[in-house]
N, C-alpha and C positions, 0 to 999 in steps of 0.2 A: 261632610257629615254623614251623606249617606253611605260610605264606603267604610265609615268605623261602625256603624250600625247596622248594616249587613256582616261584616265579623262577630258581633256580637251575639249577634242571632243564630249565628255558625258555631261558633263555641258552644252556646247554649244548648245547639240541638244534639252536639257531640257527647256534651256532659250529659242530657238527658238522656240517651242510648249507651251511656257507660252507667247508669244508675241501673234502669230496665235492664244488663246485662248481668249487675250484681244480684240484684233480686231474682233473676231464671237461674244465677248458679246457685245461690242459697235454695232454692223451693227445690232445685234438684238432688241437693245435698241432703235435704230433708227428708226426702222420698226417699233416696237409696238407703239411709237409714232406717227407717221405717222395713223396706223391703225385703231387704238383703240378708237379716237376719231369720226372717218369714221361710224367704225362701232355703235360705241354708241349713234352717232345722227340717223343712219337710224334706229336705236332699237327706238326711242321715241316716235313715232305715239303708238308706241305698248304699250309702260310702259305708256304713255296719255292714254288711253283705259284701263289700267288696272286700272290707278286710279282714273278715272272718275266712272269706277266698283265700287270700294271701298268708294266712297262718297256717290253713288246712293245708295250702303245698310245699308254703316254707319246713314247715314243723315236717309232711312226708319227704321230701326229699332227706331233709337231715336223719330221717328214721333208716331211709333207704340205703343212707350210706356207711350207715350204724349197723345194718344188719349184715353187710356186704364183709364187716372187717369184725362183728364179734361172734364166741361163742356159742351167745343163750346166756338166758339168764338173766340179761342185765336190766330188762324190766320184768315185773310179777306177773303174777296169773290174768289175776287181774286189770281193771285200767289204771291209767296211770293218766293226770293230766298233767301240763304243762302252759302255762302264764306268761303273757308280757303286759306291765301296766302301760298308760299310754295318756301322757300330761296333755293339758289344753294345745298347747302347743302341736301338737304330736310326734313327739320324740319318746321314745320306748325308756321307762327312768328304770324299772326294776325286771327281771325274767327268774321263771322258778321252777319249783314243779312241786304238787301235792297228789298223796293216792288216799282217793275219795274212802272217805267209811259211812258206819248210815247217817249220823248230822254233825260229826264235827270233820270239815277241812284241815288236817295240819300242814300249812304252808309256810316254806320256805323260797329264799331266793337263790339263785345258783352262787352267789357271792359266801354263802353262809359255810361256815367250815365245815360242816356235818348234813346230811342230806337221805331224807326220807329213804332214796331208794337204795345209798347204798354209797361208799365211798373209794370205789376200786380203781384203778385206769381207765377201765372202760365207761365209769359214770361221768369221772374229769372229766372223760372225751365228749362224754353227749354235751354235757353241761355246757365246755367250754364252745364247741361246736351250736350250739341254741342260742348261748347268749350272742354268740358272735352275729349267728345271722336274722335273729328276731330284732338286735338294733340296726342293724344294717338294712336290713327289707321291709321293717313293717315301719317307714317312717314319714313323714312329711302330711299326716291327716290332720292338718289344723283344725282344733274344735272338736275332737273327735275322740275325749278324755272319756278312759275306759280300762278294761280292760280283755286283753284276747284270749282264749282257752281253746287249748288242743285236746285233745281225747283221743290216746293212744293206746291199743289194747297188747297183748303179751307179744304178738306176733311182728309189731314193731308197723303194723297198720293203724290209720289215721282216721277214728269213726266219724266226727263232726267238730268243727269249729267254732268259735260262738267270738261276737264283739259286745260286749255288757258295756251301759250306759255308767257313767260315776259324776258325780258332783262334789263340792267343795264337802258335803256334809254325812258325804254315803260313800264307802268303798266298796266296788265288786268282791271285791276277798270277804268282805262280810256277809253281802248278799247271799252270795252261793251257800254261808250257812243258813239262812233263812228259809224253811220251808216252803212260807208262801212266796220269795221270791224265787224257787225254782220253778216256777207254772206261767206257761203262757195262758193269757187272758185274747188273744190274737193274735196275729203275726207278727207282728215287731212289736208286743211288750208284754212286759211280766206281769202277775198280781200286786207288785209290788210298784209300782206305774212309771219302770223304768223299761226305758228303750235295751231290745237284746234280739241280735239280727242271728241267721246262722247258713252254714255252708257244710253238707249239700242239703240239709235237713231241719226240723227245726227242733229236732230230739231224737235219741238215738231209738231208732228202732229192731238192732240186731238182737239176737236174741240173747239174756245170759249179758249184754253190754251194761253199762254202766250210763245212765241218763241225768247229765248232768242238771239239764231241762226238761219238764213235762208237758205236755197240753193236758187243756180239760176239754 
């Protein structure tokens, strides 16, 4: 009797340390819920910045090897920017390019038959050459839905970068038409109280440039 009731007791204490064991993974699984998302929106100023980095030298090297093989010309006087959206996911869904006027963006995608700057050999080439390597390099930011803006001036130099925050109910393409969302209110956000990091600056300060974003 006593050796079936020492088993018992043994079982008992087994099942109670398998219960206690369920309950420290639940309250942990609770936790990291809770935290995880805490922490990974305060990380996104920072991964904005990193990839506002990675568009500034993506977008220059492609300028650079634009400039090595064309004439002149083949962008305007003025600036010229260039876009890659960027889903929840982060995979690059669309790439484009618009040249800014004073409030309205006309934006296109490089897929589009007809294109702002110009439809020569040499535009195909940038085009097809951006969109190739803005999917290819600017990918893998989970969470990190937006959009990336290059600002490239005539000389086929790369003035500042920007990652703009986007949500299910707000697109960056509109923003940029927005006046109060081109003003920073502090360093990583607009008037408009989205997140928008930038590389190397946080608006352009050259003279005679084209300042996609202001400070007050």
């Amino acid at each position: 009797m006593t050796f079936f009731t020492k088993r018992l007791r043994s079982q008992g204490r087994k099942g109670f340390t398998m219960i206690e064991l369920i309950v420290v993974i639940a309250i942990v699984g609770i936790l990291t819920a809770l935290v995880v998302p805490a922490l990974t929106h305060d990380n996104r100023p920072a991964r904005g910045k990193s990839l506002a980095k990675d568009m500034f030298y993506v977008t220059q090297d492609a300028m650079t090897d634009l400039k090595s093989v064309s004439s002149g010309g083949v962008l305007p006087s003025g600036d010229t920017i260039f876009y890659a959206d960027m889903d929840i996911q982060g995979r690059i869904t669309a790439c484009g390019v618009f040249v800014p006027t004073s409030m309205v963006d006309p934006k296109e995608d490089f897929n589009d038959a007809a294109h702002t700057l110009g439809d020569t050999i040499e535009h195909r080439r940038l085009y097809d050459k951006l969109d190739s390597v803005f999917k290819k390099n600017l990918t893998g930011a989970e969470g990190m839905q937006g959009c990336l803006i290059a600002v490239v001036d005539y000389d086929y130099r790369v003035r500042e970068a920007y990652w703009v925050e986007e949500d299910a109910a707000t697109n960056a393409g509109d923003l940029l038409n927005t006046a109060t969302g081109r003003t920073f209110v502090d360093d990583d956000k607009l008037t408009s109280g989205y997140l928008c990091t930038a590389f190397p600056t946080k608006y352009s300060s050259a003279a005679g440039a084209y300042a996609v974003f202001t400070h007050d």
